[in-house]
N, CA, C and O atoms as a CHARMM CRD file, in Angstrom:
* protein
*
  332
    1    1 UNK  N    111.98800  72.32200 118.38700 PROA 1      0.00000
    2    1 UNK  CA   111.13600  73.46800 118.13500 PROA 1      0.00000
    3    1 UNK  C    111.17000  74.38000 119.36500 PROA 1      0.00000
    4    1 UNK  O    111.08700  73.93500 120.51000 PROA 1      0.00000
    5    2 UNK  N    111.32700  76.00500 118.99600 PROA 2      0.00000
    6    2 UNK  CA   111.45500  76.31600 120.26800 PROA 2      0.00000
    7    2 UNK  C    110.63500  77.09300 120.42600 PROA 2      0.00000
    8    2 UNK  O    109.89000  77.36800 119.48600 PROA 2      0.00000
    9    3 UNK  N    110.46000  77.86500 121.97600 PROA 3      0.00000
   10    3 UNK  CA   109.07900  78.31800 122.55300 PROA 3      0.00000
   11    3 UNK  C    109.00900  80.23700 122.03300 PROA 3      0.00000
   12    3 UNK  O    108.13400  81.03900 122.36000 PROA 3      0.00000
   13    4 UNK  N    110.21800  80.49400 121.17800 PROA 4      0.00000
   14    4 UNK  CA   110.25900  81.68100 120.66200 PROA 4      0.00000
   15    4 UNK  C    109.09200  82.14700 119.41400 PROA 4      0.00000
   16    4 UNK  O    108.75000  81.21200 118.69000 PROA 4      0.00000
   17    5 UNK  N    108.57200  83.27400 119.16600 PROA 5      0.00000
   18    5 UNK  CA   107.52500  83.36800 118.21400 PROA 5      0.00000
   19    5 UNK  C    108.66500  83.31700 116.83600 PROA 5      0.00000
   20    5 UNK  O    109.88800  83.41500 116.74000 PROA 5      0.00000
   21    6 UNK  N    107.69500  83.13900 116.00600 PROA 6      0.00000
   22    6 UNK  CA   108.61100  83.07200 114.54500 PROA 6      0.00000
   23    6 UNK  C    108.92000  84.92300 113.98600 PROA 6      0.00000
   24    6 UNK  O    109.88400  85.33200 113.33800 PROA 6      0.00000
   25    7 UNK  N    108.37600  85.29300 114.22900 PROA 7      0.00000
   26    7 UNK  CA   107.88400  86.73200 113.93200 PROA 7      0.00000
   27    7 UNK  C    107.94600  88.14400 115.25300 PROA 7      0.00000
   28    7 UNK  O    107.21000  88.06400 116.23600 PROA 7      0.00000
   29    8 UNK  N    108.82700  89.24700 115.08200 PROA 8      0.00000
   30    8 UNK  CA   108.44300  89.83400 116.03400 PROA 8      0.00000
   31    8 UNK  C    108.50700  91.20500 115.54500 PROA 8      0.00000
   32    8 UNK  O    109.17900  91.62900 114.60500 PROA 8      0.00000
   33    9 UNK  N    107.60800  91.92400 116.41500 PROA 9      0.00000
   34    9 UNK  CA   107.75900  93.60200 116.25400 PROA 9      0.00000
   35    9 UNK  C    108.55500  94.03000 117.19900 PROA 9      0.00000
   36    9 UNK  O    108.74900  93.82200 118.39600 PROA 9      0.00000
   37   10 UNK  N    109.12400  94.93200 116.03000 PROA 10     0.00000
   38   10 UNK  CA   110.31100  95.92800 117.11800 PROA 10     0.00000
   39   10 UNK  C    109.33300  97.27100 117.72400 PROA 10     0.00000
   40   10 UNK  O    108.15800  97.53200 117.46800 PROA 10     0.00000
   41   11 UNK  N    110.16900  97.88400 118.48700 PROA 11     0.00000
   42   11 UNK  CA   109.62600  99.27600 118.87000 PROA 11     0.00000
   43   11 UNK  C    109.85800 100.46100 117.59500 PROA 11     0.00000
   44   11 UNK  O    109.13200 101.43400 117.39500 PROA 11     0.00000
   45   12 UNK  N    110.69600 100.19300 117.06000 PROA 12     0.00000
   46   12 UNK  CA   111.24400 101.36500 115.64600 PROA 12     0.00000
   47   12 UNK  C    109.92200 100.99400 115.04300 PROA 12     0.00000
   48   12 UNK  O    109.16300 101.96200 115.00400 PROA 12     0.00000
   49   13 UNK  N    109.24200  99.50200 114.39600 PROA 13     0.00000
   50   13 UNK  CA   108.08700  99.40000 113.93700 PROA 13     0.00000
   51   13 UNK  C    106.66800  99.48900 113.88600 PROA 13     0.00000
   52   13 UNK  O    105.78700  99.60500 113.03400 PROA 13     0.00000
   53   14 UNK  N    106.83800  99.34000 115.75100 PROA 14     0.00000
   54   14 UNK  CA   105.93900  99.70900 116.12800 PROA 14     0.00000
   55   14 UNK  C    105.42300 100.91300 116.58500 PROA 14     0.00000
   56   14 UNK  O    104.28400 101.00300 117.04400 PROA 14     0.00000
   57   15 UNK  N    106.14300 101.78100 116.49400 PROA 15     0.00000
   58   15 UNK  CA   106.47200 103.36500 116.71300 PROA 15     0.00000
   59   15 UNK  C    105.63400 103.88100 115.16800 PROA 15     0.00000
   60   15 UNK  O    104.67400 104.64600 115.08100 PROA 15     0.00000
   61   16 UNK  N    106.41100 103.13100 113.98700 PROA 16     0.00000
   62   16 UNK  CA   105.85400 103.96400 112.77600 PROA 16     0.00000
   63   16 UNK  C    104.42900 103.05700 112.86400 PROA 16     0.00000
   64   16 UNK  O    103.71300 103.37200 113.81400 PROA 16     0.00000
   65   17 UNK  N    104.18100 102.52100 112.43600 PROA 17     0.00000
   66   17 UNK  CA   102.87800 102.04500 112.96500 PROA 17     0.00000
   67   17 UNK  C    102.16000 102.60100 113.78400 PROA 17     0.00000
   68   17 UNK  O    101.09800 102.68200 113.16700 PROA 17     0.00000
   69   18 UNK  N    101.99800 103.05100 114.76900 PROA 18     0.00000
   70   18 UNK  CA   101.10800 103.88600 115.98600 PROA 18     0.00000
   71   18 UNK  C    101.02900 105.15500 115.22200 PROA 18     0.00000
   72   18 UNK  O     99.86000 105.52600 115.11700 PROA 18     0.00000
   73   19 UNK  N    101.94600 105.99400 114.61700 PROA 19     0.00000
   74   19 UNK  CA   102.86200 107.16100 114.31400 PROA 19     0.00000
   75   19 UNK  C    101.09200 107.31000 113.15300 PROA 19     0.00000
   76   19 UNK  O    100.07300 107.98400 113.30500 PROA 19     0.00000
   77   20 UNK  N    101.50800 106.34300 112.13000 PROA 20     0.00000
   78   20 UNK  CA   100.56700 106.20600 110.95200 PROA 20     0.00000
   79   20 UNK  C     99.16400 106.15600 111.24100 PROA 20     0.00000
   80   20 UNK  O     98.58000 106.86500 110.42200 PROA 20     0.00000
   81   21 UNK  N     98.63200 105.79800 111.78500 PROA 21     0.00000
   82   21 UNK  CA    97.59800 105.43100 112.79600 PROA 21     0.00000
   83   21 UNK  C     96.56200 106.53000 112.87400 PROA 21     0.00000
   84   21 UNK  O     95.41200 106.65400 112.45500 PROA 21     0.00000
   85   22 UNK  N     97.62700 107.48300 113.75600 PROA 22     0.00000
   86   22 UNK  CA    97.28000 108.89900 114.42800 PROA 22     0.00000
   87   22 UNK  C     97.12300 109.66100 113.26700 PROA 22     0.00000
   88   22 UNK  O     96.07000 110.29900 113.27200 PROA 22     0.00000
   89   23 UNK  N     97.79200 109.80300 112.31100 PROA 23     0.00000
   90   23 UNK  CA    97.16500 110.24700 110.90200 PROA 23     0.00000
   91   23 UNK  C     96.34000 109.99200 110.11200 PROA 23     0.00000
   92   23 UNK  O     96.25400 110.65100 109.07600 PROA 23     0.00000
   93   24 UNK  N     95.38800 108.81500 110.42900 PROA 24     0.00000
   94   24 UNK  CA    94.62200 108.78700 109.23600 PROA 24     0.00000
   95   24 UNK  C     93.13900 109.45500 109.71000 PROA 24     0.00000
   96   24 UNK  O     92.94200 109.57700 110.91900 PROA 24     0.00000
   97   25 UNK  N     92.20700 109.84100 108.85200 PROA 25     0.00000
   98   25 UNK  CA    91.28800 110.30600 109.53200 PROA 25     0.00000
   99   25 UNK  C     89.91900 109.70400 109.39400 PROA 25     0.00000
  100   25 UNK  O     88.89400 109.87400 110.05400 PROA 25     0.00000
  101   26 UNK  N     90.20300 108.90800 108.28800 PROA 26     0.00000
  102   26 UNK  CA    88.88600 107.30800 107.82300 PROA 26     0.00000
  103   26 UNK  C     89.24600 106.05600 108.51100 PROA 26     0.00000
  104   26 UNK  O     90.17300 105.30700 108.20500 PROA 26     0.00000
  105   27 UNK  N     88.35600 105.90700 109.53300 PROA 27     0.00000
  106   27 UNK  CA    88.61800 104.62200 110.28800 PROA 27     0.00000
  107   27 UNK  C     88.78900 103.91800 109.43400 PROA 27     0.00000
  108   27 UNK  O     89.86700 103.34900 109.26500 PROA 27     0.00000
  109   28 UNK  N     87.49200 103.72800 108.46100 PROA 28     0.00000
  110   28 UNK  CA    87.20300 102.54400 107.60100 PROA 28     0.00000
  111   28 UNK  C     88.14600 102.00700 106.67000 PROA 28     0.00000
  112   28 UNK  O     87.99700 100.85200 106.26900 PROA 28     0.00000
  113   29 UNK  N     89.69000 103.15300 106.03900 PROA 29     0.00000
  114   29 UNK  CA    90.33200 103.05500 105.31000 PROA 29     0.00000
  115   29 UNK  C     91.70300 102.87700 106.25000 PROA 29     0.00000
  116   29 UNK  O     92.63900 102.20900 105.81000 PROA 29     0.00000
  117   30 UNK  N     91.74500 103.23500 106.99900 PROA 30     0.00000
  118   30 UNK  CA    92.61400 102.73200 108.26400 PROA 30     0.00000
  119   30 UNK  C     92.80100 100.88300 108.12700 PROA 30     0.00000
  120   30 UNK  O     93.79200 100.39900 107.58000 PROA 30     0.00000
  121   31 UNK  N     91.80200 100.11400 108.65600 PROA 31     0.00000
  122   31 UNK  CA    91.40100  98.85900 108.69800 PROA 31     0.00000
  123   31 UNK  C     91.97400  98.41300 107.46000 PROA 31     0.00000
  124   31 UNK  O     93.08200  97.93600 107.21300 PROA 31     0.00000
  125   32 UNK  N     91.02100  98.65900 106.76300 PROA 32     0.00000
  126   32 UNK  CA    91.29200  98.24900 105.25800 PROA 32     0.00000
  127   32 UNK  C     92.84300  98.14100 105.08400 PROA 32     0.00000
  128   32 UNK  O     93.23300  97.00500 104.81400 PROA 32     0.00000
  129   33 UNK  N     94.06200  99.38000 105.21700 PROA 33     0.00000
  130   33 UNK  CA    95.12900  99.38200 104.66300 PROA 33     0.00000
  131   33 UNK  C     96.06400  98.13800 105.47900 PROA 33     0.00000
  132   33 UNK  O     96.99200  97.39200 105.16600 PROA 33     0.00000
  133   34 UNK  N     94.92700  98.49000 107.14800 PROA 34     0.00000
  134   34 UNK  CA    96.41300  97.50500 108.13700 PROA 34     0.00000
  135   34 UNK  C     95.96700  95.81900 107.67800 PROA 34     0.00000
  136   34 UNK  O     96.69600  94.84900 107.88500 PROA 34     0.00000
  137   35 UNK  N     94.75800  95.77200 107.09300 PROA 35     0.00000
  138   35 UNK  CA    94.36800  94.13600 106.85300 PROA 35     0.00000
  139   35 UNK  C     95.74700  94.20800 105.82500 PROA 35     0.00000
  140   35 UNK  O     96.77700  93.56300 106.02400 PROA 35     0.00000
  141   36 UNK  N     95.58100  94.87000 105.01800 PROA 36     0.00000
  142   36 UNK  CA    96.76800  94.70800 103.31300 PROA 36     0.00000
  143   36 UNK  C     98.22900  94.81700 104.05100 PROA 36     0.00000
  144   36 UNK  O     99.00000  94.18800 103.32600 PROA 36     0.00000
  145   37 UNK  N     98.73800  95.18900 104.84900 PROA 37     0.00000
  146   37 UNK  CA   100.05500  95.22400 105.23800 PROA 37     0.00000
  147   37 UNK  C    100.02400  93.97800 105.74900 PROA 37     0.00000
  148   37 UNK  O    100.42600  92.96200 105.18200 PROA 37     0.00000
  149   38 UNK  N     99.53800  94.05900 106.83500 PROA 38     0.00000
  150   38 UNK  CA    99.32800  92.78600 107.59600 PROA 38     0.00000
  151   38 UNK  C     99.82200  91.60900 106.77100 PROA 38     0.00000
  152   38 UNK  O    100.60900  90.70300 107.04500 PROA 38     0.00000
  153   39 UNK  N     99.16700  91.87700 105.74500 PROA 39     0.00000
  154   39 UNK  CA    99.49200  90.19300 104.50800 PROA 39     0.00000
  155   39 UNK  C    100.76400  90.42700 104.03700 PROA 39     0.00000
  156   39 UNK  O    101.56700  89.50500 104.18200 PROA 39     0.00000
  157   40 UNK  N    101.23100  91.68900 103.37800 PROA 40     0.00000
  158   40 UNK  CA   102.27200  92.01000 103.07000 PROA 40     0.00000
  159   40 UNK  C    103.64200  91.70400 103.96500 PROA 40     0.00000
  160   40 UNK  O    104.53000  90.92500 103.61900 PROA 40     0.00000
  161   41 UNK  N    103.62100  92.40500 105.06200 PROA 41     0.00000
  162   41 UNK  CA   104.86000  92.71500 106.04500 PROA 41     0.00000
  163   41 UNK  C    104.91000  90.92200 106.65400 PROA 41     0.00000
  164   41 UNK  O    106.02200  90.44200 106.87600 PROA 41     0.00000
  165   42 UNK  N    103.90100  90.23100 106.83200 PROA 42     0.00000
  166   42 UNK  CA   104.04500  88.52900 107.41100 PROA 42     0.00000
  167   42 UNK  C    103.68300  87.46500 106.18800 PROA 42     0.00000
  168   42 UNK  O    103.35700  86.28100 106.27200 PROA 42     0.00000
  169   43 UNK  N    103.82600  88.16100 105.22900 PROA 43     0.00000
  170   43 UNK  CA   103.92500  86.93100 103.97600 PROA 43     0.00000
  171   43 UNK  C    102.89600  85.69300 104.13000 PROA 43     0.00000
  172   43 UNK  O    103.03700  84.47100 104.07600 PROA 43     0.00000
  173   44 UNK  N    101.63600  86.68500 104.37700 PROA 44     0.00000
  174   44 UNK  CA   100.43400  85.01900 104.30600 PROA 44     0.00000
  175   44 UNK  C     99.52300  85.65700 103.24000 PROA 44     0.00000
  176   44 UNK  O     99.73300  86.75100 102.71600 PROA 44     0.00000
  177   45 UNK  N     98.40600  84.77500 102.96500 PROA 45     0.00000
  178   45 UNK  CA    98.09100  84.76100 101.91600 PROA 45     0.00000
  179   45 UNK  C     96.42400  85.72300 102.35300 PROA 45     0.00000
  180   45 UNK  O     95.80800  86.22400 101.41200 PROA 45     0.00000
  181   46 UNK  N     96.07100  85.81800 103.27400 PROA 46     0.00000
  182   46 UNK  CA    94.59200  86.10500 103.51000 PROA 46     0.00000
  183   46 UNK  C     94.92100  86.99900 104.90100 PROA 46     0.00000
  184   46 UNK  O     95.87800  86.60400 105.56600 PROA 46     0.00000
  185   47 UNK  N     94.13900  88.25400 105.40900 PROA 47     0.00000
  186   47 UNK  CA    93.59100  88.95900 106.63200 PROA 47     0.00000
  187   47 UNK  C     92.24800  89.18200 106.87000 PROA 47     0.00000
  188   47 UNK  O     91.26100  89.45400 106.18700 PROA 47     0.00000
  189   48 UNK  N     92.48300  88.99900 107.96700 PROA 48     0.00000
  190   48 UNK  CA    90.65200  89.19700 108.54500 PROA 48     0.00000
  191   48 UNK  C     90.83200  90.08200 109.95300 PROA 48     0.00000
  192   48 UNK  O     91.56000  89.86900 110.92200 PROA 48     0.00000
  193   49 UNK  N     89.96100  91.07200 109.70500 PROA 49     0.00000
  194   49 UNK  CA    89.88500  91.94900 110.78000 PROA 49     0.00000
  195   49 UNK  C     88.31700  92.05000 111.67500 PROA 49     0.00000
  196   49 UNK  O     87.29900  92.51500 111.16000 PROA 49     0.00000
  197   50 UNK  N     88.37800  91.59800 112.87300 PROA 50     0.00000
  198   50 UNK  CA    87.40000  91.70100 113.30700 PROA 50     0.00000
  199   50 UNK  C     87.42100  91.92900 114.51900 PROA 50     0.00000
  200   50 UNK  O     88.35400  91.73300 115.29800 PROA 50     0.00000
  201   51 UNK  N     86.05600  92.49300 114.79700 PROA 51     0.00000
  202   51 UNK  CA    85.97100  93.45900 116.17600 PROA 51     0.00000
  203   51 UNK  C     85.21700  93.11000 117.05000 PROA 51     0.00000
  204   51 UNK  O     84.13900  93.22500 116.46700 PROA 51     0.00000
  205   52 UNK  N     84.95400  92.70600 118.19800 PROA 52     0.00000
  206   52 UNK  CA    84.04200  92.00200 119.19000 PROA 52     0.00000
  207   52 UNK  C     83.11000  93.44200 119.32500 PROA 52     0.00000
  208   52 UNK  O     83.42600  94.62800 119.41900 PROA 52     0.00000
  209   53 UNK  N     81.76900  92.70100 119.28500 PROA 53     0.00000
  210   53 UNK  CA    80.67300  93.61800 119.77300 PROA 53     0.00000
  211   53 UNK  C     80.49800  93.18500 121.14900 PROA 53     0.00000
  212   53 UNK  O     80.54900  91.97100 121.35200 PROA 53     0.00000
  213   54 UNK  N     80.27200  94.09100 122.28100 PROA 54     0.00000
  214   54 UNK  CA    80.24200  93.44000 123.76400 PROA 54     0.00000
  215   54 UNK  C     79.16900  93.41800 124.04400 PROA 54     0.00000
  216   54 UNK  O     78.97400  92.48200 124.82000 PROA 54     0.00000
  217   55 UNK  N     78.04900  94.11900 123.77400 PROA 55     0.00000
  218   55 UNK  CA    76.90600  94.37800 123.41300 PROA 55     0.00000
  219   55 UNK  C     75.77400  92.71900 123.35100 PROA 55     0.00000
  220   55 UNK  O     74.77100  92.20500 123.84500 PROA 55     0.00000
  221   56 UNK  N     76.88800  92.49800 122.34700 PROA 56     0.00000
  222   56 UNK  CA    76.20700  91.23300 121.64300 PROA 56     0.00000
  223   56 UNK  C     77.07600  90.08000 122.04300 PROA 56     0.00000
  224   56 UNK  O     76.76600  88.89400 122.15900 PROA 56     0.00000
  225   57 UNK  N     78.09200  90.60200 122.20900 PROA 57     0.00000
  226   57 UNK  CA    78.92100  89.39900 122.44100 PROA 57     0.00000
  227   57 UNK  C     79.11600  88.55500 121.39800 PROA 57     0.00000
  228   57 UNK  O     79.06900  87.37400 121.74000 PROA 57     0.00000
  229   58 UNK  N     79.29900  88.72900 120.35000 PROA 58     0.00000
  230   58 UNK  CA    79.64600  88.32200 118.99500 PROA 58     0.00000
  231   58 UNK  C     81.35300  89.03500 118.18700 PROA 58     0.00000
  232   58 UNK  O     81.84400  90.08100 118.61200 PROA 58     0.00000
  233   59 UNK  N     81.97700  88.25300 117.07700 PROA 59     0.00000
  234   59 UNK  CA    82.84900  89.00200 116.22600 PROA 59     0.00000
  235   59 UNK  C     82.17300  89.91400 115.08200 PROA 59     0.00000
  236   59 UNK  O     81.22000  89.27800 114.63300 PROA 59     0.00000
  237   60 UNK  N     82.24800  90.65200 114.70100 PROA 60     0.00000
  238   60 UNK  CA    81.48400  91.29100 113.47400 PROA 60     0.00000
  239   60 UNK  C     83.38300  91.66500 112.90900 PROA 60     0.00000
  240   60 UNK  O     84.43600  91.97600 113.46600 PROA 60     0.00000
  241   61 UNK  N     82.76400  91.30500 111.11000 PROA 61     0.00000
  242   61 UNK  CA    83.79600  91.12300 110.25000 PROA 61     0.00000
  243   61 UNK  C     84.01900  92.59100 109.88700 PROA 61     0.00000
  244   61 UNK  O     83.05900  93.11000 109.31700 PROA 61     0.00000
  245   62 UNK  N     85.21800  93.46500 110.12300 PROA 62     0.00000
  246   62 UNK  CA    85.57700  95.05000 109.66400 PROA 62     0.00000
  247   62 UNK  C     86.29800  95.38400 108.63800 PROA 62     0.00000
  248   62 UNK  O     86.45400  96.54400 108.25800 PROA 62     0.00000
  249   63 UNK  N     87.00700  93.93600 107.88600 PROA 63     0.00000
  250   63 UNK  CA    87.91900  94.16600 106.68100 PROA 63     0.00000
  251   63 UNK  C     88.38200  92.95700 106.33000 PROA 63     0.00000
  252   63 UNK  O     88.24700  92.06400 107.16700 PROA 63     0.00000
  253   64 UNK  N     88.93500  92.67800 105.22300 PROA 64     0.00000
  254   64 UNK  CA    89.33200  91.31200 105.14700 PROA 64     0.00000
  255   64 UNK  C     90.43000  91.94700 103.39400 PROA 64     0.00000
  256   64 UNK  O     90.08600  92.73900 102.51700 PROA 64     0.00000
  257   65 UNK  N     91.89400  91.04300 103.57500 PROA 65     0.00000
  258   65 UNK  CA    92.23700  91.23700 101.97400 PROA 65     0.00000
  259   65 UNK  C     92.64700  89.59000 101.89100 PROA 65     0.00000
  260   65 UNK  O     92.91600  88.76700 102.76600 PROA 65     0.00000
  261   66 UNK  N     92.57600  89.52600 100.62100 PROA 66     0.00000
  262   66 UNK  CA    93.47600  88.26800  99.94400 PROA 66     0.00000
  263   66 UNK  C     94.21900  88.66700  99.12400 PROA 66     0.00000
  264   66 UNK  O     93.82500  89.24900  98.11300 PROA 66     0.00000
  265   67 UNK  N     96.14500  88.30300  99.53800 PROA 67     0.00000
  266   67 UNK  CA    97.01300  88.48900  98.52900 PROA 67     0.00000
  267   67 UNK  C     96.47600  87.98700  96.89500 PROA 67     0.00000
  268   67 UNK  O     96.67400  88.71500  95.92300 PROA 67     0.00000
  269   68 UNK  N     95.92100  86.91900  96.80800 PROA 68     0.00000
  270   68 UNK  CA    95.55400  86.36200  95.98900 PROA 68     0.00000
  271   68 UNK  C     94.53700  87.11700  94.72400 PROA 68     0.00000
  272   68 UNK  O     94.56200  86.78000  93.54000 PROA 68     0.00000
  273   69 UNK  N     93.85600  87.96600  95.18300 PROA 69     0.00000
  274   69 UNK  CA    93.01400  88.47800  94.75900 PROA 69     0.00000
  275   69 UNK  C     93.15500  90.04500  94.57300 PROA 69     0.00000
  276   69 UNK  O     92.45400  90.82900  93.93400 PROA 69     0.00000
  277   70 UNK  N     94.28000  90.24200  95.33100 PROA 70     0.00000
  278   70 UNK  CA    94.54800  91.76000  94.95600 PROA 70     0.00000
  279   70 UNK  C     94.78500  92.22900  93.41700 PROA 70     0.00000
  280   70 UNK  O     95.29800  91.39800  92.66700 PROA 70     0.00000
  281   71 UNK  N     94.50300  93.28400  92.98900 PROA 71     0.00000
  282   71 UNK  CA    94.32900  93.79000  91.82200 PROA 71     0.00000
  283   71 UNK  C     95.21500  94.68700  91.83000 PROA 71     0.00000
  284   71 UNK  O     95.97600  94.81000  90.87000 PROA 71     0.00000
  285   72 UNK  N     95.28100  95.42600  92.83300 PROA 72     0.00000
  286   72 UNK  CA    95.18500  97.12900  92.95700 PROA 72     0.00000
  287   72 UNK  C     97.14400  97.23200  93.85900 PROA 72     0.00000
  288   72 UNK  O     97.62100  96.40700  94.63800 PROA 72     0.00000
  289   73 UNK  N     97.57500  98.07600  93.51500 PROA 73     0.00000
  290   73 UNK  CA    99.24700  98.52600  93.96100 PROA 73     0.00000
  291   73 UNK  C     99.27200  98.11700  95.43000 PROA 73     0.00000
  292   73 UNK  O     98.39600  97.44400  95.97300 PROA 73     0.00000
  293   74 UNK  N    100.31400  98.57000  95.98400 PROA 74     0.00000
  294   74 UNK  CA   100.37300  97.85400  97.17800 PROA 74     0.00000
  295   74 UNK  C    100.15600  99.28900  98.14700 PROA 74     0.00000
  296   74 UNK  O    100.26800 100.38200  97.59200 PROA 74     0.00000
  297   75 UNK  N     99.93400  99.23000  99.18900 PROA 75     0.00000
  298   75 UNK  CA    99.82700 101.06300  99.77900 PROA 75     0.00000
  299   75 UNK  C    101.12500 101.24000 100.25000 PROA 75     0.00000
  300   75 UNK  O    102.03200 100.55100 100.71800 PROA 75     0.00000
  301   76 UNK  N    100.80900 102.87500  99.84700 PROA 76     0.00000
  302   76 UNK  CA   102.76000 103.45600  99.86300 PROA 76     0.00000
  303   76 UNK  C    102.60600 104.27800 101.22200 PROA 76     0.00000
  304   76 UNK  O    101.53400 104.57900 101.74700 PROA 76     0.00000
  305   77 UNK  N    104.02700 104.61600 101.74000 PROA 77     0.00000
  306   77 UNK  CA   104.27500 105.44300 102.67300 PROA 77     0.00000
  307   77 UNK  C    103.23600 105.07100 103.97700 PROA 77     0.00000
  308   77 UNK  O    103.24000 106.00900 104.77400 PROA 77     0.00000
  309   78 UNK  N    102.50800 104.15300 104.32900 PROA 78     0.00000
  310   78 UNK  CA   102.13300 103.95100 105.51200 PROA 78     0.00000
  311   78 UNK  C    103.00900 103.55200 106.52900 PROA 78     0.00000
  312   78 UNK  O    102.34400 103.31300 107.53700 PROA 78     0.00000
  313   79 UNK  N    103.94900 103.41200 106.67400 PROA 79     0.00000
  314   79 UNK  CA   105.17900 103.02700 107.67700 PROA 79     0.00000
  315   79 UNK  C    105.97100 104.17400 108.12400 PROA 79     0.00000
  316   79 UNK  O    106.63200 104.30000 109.15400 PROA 79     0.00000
  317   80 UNK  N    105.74100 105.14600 106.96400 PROA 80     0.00000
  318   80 UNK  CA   106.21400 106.63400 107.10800 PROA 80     0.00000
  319   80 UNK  C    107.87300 106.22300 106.95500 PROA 80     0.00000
  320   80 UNK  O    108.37400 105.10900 107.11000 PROA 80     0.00000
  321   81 UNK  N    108.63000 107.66600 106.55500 PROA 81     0.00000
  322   81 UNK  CA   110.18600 107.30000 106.22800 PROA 81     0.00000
  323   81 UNK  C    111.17700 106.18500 106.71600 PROA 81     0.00000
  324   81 UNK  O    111.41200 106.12800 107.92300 PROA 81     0.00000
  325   82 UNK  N    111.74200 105.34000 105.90200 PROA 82     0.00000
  326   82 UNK  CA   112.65800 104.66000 106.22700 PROA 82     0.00000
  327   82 UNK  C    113.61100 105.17900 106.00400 PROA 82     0.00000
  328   82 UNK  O    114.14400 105.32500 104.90400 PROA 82     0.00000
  329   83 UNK  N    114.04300 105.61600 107.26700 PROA 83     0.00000
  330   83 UNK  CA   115.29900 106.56400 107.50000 PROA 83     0.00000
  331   83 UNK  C    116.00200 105.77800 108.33000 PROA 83     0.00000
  332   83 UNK  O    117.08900 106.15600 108.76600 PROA 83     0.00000
């Protein structure tokens, strides 16, 4: 077994990603879409997004999807052109 991750981001991906980001203008729907990729683009079954309050010093829960439970299309064009 080796000490390499199974999974990695490139800079081309991580470029459209940041890129997408800077365009949206609903935090709340922001979260929401990167929990659903998230499951999508690493093939697991559940995301959970959560945000440390420092305040409190606690996680508070900001989004969550389950492949499992999705109903609804998958979201388009957030990666922006694959060119």
């Amino acid at each position: 077994m080796g000490n390499d991750p199974a999974r990695k981001i490139y800079f081309k991906e991580f470029k459209a990603i940041t890129h997408a980001m800077l365009n949206y203008e609903d935090l709340n729907l922001l979260i929401k879409h990167l929990a659903e990729l998230i499951c999508r683009e690493f093939e697991v079954k559940g995301c959970a997004i959560m945000l440390l309050d420092e305040h409190e010093n606690r996680l508070v829960h900001v989004a969550s999807y389950c492949m499992c439970c999705a109903s609804r299309p998958p979201v388009k064009n957030f990666w922006g052109p694959t060119t």
